[in-house]
Backbone as CSV, one residue per row, in Angstrom:
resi,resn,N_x,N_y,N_z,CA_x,CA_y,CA_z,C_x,C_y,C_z
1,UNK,74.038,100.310,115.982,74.919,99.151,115.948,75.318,98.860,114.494
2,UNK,76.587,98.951,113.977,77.192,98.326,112.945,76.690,96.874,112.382
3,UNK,76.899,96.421,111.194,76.767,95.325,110.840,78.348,94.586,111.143
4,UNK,78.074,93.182,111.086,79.110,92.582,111.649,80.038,92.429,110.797
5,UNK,81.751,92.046,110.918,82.943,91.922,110.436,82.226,90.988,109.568
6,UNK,83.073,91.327,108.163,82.958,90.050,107.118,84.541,90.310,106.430
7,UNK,84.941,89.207,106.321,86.028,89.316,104.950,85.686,89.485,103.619
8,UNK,86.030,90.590,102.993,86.004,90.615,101.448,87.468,90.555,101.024
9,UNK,86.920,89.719,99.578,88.643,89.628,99.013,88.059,90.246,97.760
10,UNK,89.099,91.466,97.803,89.216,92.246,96.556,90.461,91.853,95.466
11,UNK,90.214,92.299,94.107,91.483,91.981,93.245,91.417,93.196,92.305
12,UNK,93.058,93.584,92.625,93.304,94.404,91.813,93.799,94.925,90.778
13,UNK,94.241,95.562,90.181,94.794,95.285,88.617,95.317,96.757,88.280
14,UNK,96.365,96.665,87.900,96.378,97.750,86.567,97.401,97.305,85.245
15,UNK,97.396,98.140,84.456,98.249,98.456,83.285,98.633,99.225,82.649
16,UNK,98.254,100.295,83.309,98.969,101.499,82.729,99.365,102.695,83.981
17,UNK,100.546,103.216,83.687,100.869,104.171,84.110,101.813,103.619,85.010
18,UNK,102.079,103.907,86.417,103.185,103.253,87.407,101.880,102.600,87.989
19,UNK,102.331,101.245,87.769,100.882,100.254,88.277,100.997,99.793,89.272
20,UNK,102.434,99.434,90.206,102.932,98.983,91.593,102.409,99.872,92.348
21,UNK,102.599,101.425,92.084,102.478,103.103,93.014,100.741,102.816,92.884
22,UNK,99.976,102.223,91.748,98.905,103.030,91.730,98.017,101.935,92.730
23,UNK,98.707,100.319,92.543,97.795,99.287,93.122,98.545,99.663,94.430
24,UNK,99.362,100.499,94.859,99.983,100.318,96.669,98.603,102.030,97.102
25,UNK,99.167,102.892,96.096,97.874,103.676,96.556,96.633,103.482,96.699
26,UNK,95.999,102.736,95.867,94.402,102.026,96.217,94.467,101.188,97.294
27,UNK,95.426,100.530,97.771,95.093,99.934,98.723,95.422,100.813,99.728
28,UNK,95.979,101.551,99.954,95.836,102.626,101.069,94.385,102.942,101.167
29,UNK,94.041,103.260,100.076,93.149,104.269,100.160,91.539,103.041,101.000
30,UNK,91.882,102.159,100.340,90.780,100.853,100.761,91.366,100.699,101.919
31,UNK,92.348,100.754,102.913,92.419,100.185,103.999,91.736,101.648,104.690
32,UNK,91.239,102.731,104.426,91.233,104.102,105.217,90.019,103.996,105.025
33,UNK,89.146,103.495,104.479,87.693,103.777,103.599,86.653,102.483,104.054
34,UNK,87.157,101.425,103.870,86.771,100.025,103.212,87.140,98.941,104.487
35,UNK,88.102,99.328,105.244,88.683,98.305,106.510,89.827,97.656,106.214
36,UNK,90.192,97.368,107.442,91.735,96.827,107.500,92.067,95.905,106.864
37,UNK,93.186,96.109,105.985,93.677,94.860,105.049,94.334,93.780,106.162
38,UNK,93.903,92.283,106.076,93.835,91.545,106.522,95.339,90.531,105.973
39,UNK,95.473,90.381,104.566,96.081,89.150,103.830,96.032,90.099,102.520
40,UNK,97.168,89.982,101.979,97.985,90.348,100.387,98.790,89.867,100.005
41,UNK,98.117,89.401,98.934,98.888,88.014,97.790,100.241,89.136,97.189
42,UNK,101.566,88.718,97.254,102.183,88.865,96.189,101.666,89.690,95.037
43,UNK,102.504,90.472,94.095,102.197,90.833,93.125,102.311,89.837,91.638
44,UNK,101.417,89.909,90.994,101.457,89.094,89.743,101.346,89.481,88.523
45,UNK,101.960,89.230,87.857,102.233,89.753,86.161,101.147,89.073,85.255
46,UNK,100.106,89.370,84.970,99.199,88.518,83.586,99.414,89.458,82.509
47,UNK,99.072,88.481,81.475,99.275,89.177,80.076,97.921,89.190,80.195
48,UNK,97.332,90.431,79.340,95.588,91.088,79.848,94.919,89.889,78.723
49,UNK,93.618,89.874,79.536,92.424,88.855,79.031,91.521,89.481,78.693
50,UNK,90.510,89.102,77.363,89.963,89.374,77.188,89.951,90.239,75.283
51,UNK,90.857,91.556,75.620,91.331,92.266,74.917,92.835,92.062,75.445
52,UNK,93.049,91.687,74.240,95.078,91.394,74.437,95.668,92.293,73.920
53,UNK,95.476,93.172,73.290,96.052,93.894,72.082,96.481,95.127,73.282
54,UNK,97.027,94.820,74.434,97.398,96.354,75.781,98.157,95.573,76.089
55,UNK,98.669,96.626,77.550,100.554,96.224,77.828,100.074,95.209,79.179
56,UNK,100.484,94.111,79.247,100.130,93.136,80.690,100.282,93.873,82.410
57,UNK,99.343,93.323,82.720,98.729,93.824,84.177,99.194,93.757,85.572
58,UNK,99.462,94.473,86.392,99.955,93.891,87.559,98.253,93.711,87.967
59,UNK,98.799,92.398,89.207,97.476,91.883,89.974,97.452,91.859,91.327
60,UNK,96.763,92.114,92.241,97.238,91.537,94.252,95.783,91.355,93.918
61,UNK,95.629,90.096,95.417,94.273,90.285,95.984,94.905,90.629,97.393
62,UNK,93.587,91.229,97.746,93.753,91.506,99.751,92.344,90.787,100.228
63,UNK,93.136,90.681,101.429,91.504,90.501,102.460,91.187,91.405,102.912
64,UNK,90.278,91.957,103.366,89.763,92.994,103.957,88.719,93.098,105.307
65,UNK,88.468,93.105,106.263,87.959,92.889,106.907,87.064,94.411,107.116
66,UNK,86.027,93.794,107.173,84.803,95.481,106.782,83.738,95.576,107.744
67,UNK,83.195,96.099,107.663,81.645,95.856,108.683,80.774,96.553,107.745
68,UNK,80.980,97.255,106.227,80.290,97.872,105.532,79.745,96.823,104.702
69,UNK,78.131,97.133,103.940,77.915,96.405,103.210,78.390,95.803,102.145
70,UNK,77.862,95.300,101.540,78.517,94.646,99.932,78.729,96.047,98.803
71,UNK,76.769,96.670,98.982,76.973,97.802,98.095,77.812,99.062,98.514
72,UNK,78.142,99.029,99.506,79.051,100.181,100.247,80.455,99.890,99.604
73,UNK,80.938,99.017,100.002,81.751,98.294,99.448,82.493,98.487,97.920
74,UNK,81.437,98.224,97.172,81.875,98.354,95.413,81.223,99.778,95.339
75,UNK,80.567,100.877,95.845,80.738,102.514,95.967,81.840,102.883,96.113
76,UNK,82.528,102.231,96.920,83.601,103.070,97.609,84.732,102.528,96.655
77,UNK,84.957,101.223,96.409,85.707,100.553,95.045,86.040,101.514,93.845
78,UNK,84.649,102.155,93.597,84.682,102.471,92.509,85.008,104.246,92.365
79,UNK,84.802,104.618,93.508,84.757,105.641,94.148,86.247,106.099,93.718
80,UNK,86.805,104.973,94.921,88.495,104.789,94.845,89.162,105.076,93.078
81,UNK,88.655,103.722,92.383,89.046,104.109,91.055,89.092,105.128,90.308
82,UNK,87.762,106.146,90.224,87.784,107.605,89.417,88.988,108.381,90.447
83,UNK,88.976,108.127,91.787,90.033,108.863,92.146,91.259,108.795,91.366
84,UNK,91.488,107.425,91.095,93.149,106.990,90.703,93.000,107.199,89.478
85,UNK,91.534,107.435,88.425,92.402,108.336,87.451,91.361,107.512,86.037
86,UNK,90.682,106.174,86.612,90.053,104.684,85.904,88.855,105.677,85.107
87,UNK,89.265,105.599,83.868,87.833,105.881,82.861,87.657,104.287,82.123
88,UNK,86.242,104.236,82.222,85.422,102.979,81.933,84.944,103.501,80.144
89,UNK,85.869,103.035,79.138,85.333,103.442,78.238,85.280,102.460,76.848
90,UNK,86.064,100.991,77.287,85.872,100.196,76.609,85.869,98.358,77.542
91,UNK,85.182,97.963,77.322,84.881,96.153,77.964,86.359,96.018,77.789
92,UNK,87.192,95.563,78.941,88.269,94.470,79.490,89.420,95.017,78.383
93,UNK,89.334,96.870,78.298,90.519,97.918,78.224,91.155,97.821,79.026
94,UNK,92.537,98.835,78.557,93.779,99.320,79.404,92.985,100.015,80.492
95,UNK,93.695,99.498,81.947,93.617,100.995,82.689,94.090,101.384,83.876
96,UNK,94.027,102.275,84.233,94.873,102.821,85.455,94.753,101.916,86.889
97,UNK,93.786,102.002,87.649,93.459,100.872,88.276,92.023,100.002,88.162
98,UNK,91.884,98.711,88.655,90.657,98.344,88.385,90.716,97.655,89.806
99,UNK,89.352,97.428,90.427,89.207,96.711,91.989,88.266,96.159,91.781
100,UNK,88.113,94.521,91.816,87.279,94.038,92.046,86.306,93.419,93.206
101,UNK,85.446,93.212,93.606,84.658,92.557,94.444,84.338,91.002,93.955
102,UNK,85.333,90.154,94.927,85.722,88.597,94.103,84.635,88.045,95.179
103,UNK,85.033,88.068,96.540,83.895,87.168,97.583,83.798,88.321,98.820
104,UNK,82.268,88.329,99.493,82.394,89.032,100.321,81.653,88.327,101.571
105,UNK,82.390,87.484,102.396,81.947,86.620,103.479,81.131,85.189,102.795
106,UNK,80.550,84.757,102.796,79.744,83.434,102.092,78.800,83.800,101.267
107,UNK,78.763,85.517,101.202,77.280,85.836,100.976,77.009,85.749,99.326
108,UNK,76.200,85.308,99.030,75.943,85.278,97.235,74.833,86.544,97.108
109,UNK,75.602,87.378,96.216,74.614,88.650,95.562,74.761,88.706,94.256
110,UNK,73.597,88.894,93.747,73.172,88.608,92.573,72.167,89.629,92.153
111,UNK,72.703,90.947,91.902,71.430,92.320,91.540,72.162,92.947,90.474
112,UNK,71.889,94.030,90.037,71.871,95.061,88.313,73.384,95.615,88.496
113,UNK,73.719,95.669,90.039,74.892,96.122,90.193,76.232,95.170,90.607
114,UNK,75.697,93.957,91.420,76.948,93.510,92.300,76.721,91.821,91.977
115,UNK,77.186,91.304,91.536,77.503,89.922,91.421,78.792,89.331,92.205
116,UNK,78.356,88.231,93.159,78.921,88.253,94.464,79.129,86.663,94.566
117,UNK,79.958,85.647,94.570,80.435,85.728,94.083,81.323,86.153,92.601
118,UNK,82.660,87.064,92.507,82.408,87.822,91.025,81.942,86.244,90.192
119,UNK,81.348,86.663,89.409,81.233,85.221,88.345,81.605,84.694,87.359
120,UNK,83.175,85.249,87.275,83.991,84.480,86.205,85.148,84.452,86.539
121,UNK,85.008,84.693,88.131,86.377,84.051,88.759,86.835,82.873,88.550
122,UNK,85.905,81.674,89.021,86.639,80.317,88.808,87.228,79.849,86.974
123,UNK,87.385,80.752,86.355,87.322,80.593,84.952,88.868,81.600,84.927
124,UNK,89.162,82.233,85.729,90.488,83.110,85.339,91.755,82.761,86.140
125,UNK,92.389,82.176,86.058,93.767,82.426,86.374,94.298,83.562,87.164
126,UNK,94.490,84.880,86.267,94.680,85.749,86.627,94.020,86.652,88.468
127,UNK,92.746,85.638,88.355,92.058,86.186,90.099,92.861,84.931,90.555
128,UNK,92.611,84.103,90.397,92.579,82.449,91.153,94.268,82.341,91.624
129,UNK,95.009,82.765,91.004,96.383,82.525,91.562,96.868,83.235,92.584
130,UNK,96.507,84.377,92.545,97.101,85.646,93.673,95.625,85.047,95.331
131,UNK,94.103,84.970,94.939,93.456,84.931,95.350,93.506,83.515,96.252
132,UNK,94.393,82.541,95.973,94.704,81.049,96.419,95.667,81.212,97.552
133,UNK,96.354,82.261,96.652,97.514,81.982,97.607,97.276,82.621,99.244
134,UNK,96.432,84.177,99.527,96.039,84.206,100.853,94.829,83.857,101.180
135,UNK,93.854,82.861,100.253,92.457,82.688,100.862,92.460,80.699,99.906
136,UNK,93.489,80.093,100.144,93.106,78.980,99.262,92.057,77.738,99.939
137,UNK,91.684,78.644,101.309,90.980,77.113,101.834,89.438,77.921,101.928
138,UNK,89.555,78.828,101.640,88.020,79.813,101.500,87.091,78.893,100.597
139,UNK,85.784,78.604,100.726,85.064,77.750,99.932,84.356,78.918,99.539
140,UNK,84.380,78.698,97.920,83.158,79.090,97.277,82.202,78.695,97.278
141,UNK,81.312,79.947,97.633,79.902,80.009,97.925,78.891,78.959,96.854
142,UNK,79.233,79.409,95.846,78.239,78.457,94.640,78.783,77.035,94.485
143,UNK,80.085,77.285,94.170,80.414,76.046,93.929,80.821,74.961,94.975
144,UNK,80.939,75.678,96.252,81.350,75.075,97.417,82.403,74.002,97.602
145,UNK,83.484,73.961,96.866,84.856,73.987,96.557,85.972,74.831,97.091
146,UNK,87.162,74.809,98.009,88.303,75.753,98.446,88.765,76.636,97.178
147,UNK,88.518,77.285,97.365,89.925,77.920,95.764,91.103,77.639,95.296
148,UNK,91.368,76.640,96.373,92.560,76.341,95.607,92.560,74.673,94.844
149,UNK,91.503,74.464,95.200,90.777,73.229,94.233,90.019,73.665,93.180
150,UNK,89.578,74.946,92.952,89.751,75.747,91.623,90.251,75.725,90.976
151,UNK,91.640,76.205,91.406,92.486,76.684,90.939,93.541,75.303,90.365
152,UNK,93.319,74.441,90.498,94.154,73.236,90.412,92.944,72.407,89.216
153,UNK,91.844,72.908,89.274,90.768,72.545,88.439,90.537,73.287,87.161
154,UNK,91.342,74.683,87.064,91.228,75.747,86.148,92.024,75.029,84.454
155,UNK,90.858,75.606,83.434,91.586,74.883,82.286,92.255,76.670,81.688
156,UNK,92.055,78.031,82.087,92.799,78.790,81.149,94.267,78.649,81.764
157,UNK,94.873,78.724,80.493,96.302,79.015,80.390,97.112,80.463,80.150
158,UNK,96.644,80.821,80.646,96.960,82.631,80.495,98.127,82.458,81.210
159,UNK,99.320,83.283,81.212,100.742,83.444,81.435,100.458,83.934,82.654
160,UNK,100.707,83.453,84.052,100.454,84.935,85.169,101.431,84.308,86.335
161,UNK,102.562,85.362,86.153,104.111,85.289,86.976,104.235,85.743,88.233
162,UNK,104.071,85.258,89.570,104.689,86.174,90.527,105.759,86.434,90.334
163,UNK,105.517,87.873,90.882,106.684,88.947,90.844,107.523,89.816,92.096
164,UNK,106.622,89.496,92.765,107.241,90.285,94.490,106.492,89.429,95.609
């Protein structure tokens, strides 16, 4: 017997290369792997955080509806990424694609690998806007707040444009 349906909302990103082709191919590849995409935010333009000095990011979140675990989950995430091309070689660099694991059902994980809610979501813009718009009545787990009372609560000002 499978474990039961959960929604995960993933967020995705790139900045380099054809970043529309590469975030529409990862999500193929996550709906074949990972479970049926459920809800997809618009695409969004941020100027990159963190390290600014690279070319600004496209962003989507999806829902996902899975029956795989959490750690199955960010395997296969990451899995996905070396496919599309993602070398990990500098903290909050340029890169081809990036997928995050933002919430995965109510569940809070907290181990060496998976931090669940991610934990500097309610602090970014860049997740919180795309992530509001198809999950804004979703309560966070820790803070137990909708996201989109986050997001209306958020003090960064980072530039981040829908675009499609």
């Amino acid at each position: 017997m499978g474990l039961e349906y959960k929604t995960v909302y993933l967020l995705l990103g790139s900045n380099l290369g054809e970043r529309k082709e590469l975030i529409e191919e990862a999500i193929s590849k996550i709906e074949s792997r990972i479970g049926s995409v459920v809800s997809k935010s618009a695409l969004y333009e941020t100027a990159a955080w963190g390290n600014e000095d690279q070319p600004p990011f496209l962003n989507v979140a999806i829902g996902v509806q899975t029956n795989k675990t959490a750690d199955l989950v960010l395997d296969l995430a990451l899995e996905i990424e070396q496919e599309l091309g993602r070398v990990r070689m500098v903290k909050w660099g340029a890169r081809l694609i990036d997928i995050d694991v933002i919430l995965y059902g109510q569940e809070i994980i907290n181990d060496e690998r998976l931090q669940v809610p991610h934990p500097r979501m309610q602090d970014r813009r860049f997740v919180l806007e795309p992530l509001a718009e198809i999950a804004g009545e979703v309560e966070h787990p820790v803070f137990k707040q909708p996201i989109s009372t986050l997001l209306s609560l958020l003090k960064d000002n980072l530039t981040v444009y829908k675009i499609l």
